[in-house]
C-alpha positions in Angstrom: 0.0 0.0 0.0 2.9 2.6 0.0 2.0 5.6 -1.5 -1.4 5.1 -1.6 -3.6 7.2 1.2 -6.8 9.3 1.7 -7.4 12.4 3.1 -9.7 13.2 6.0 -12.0 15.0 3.6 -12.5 12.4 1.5 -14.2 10.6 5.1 -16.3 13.7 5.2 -17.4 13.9 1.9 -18.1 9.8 1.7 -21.9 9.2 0.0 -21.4 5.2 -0.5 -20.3 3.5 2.7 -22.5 5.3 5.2 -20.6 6.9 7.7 -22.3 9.9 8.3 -19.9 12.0 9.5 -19.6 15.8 10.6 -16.7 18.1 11.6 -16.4 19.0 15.1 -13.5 20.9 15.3 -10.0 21.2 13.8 -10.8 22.2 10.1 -7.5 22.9 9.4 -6.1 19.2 9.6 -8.6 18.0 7.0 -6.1 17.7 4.8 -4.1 15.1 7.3 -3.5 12.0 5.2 -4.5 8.2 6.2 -2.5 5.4 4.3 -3.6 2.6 6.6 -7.1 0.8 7.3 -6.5 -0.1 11.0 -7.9 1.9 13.6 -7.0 2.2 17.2 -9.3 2.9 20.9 -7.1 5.1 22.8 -8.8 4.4 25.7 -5.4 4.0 27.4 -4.0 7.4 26.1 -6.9 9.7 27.9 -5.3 8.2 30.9 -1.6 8.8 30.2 -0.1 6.1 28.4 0.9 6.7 25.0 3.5 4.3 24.4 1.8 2.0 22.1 -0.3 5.0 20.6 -0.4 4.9 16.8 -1.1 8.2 15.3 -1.2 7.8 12.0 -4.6 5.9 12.9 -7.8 7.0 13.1 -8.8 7.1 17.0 -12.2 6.1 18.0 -14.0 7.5 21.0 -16.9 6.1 22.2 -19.1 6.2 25.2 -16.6 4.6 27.3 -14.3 7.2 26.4 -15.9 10.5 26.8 -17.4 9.0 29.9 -14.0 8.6 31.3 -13.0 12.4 30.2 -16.1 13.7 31.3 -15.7 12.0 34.9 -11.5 12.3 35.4 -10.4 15.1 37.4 -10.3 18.7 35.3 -6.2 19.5 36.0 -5.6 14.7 35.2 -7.7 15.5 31.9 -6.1 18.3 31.2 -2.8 16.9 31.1 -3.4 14.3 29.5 -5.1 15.3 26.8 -2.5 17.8 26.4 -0.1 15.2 26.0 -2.4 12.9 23.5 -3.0 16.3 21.5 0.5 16.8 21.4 1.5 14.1 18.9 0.7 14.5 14.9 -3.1 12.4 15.7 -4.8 12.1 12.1 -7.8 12.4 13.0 -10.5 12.0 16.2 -13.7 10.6 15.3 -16.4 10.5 18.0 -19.7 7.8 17.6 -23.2 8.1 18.8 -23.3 11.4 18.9 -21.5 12.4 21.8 -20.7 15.8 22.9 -16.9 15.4 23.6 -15.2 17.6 26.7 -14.6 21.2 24.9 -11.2 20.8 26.1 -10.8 18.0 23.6 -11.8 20.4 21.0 -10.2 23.3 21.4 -7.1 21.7 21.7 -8.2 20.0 18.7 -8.4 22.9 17.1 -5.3 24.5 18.3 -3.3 21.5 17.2 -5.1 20.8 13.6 -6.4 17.9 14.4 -9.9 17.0 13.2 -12.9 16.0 15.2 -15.7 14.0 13.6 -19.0 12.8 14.9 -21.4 10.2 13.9 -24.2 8.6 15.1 -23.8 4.8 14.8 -22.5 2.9 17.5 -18.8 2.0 17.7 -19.2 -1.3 16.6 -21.3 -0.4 13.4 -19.1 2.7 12.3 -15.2 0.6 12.9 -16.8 -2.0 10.7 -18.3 0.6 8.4 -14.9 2.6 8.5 -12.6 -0.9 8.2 -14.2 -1.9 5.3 -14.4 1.8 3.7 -10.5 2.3 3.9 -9.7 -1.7 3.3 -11.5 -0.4 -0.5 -9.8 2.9 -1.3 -6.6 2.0 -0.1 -6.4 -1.4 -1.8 -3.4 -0.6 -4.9 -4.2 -0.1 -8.0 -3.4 -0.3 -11.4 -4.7 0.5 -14.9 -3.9 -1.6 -17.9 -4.9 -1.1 -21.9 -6.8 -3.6 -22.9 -10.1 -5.9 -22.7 -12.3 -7.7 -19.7 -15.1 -9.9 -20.3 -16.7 -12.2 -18.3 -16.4 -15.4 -20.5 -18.1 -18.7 -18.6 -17.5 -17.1 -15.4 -14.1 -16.9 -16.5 -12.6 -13.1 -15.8 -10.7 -13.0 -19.4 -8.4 -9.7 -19.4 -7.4 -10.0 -23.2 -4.2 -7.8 -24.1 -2.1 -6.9 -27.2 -1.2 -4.2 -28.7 -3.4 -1.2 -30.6 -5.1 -2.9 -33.3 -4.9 -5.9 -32.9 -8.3 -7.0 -32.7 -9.2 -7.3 -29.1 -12.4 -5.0 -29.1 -14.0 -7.1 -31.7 -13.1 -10.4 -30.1 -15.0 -8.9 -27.1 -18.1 -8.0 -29.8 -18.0 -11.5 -30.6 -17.8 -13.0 -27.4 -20.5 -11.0 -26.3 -22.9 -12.2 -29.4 -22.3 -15.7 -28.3 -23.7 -14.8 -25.1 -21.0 -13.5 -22.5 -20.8 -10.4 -20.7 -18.5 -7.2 -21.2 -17.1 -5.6 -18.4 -14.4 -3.0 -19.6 -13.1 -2.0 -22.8 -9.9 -0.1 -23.8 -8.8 1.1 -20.6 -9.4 -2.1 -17.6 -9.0 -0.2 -13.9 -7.7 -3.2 -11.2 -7.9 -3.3 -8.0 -5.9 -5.9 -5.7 -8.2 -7.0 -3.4 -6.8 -9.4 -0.1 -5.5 -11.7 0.3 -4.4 -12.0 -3.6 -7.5 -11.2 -5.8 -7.3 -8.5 -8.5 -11.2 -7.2 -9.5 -11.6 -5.6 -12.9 -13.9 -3.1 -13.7 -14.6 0.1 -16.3 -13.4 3.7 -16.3 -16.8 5.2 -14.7 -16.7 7.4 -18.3 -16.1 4.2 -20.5 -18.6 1.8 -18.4 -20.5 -0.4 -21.0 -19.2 1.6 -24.1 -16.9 -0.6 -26.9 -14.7 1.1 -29.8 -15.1 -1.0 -33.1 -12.8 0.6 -35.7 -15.3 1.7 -38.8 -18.3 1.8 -36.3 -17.0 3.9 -33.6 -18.2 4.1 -30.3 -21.2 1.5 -29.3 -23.2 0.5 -26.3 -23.2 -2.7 -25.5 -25.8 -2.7 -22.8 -28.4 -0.4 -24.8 -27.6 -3.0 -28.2 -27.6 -6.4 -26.1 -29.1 -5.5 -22.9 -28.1 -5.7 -19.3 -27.0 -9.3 -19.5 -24.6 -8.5 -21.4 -22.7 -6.5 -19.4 -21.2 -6.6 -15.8 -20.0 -4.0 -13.6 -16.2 -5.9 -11.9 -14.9 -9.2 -12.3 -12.3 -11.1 -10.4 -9.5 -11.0 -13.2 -8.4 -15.1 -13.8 -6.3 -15.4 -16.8 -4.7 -13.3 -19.3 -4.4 -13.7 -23.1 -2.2 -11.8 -24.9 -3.1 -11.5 -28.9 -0.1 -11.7 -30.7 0.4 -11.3 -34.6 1.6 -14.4 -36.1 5.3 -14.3 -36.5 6.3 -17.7 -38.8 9.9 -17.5 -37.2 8.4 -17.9 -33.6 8.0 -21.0 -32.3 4.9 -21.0 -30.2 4.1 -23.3 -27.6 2.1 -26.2 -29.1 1.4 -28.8 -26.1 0.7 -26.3 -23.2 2.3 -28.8 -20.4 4.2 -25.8 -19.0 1.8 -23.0 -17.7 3.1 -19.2 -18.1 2.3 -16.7 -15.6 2.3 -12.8 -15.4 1.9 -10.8 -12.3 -0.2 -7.8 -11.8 -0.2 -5.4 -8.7 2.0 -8.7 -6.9 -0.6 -11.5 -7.9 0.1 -14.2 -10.2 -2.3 -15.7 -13.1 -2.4 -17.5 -16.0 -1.0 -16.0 -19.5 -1.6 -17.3 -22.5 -0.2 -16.3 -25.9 -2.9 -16.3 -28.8 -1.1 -16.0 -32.4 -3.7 -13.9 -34.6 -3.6 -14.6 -38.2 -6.8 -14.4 -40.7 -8.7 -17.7 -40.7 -8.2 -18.1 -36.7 -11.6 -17.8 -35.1 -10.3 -16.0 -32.2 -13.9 -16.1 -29.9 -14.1 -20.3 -30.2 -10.1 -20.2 -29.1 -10.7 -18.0 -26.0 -14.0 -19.9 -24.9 -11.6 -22.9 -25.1 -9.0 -20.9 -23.3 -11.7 -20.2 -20.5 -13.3 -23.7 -20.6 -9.7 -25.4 -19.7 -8.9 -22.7 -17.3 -11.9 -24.1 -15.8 -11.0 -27.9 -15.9 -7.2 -26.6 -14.6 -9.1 -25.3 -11.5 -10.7 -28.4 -10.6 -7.4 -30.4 -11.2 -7.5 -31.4 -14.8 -5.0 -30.1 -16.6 -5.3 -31.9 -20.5 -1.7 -31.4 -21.7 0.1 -32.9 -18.8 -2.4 -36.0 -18.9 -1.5 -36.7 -22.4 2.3 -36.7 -21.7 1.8 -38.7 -18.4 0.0 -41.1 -20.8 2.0 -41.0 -23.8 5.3 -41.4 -21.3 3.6 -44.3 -19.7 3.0 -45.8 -23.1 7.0 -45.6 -23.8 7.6 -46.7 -20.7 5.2 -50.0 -21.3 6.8 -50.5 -24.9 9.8 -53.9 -25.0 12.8 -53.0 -26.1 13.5 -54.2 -29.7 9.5 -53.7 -30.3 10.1 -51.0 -33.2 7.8 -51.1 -36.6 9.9 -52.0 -39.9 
């Protein structure tokens, strides 16, 4: 996750998760950064100890907390929130509502560190806010390309520009499988090793077919015909046919290629006219398939074939 963070705005300004949150105090810290989806109680900090205190966390206050502020002596309190206050704290984010001791927030303020309020319960809001950072902080990549969704199969098809990947998408799609991005594929790596495909928000649904232009493949073909993410499972790279290559013709040993850390299948596809490209990557998808459930064709055949040589007397050749 280095490099990748938030800032406390974007918690404020949130619409999807839920959190329902409002500034307290401390505007000016709103820019304060968050790179990491664990958050932290300091329950122990109000009442002096800081030595295991994470800052660059965002601390939690609940009713146990401001009950203990509220009820500590005034000149204890004081101190030690001064102290708590005193190290670079991302942000403060108080649940149900609470009224927090106006000490806490005008030190708050004075130091630039945000206060937030909402009204669930802590419970609800650390597995609201967990789950909320685990998703925007998850890294992230962008590759040129195409996703479809091809027998349940995530099929990220890649090659270079022209090659013919938009309109092995078109035909995949007329024999019944589902689009997810085209042109432009946004990952995400989702944990523990999972990368999830999905469309430029701009480009969602929308397919570039040189001599036709721009088409919509969910106003053409209808909503089954399109998906919004997909768990990316192999990649096949289209390749123009080069007679001096020698390409891999038994497929015992299986390539990989790894995106954002994960590894997963990669398959080169020569393209030369006469290849039906759409009955090759159904095929492709098909034995990714069988590979999954422990069948893998190619290394069958040899264990067969080499069983066969092994079974054959010496001296037993045809004249």
């Amino acid at each position: 996750m280095d490099g990748i963070s938030l800032s406390i705005q974007d918690l404020l300004t949130d619409n999807e998760y839920g959190l329902g949150l409002s500034l307290l105090a401390g505007k000016q810290g709103l820019i304060h950064r968050i790179s990491s989806s664990r958050i932290q109680k300091p329950g122990l900090a109000l009442a002096g100890y800081t030595e295991h205190l994470h800052p660059d966390r965002l601390q939690v206050l609940g009713n146990t907390e401001i009950s203990y502020l509220k009820q500590i002596d005034n000149r204890v309190g004081a101190k030690n929130l001064a102290a708590l206050c005193s190290y670079p704290i991302s942000c403060f984010i108080v649940t149900k509502n609470l009224r927090p001791p106006q000490l806490l927030l005008d030190l708050a303020d004075s130091h630039s560190i945000p206060v937030l309020a909402t009204a669930h319960q802590s419970s609800t809001f650390i597995s609201l806010i967990t789950k909320f950072l685990e998703e925007r902080l998850l890294p992230t990549t962008h590759l040129h390309g195409v996703l479809i969704d091809v027998l349940g199969v995530g099929v990220l098809l890649t090659g270079k520009s022209g090659i013919g990947k938009s309109e092995c998408a078109l035909d995949l799609v007329i024999r019944g499988h589902r689009l997810v991005a085209d042109d432009m594929v946004f990952i995400k790596k989702k944990m523990p090793a999972v990368l999830i495909g999905q469309a430029e928000e701009s480009l969602q649904y929308l397919m570039e077919i040189r001599g036709l232009g721009i088409i919509n493949i969910k106003d053409l073909y209808g909503v089954s015909a399109i998906r919004d993410k997909k768990i990316v499972d192999i990649q096949l790279e289209l390749m123009e046919w080069d007679e001096s290559h020698e390409y891999d013709r038994l497929g015992v040993d299986d390539r990989t290629v790894t995106i954002l850390g994960i590894e997963i299948p990669h398959i080169i596809i020569p393209v030369r006219p006469g290849r039906n490209l759409g009955s090759i990557i159904e095929v492709a998808a098909r034995n990714n398939l069988l590979k999954g459930m422990g069948y893998h064709s190619a290394r069958d055949f040899q264990e067969r074939l080499l069983k066969r040589i092994e079974a054959r007397p010496l001296g037993d050749e045809v004249e």
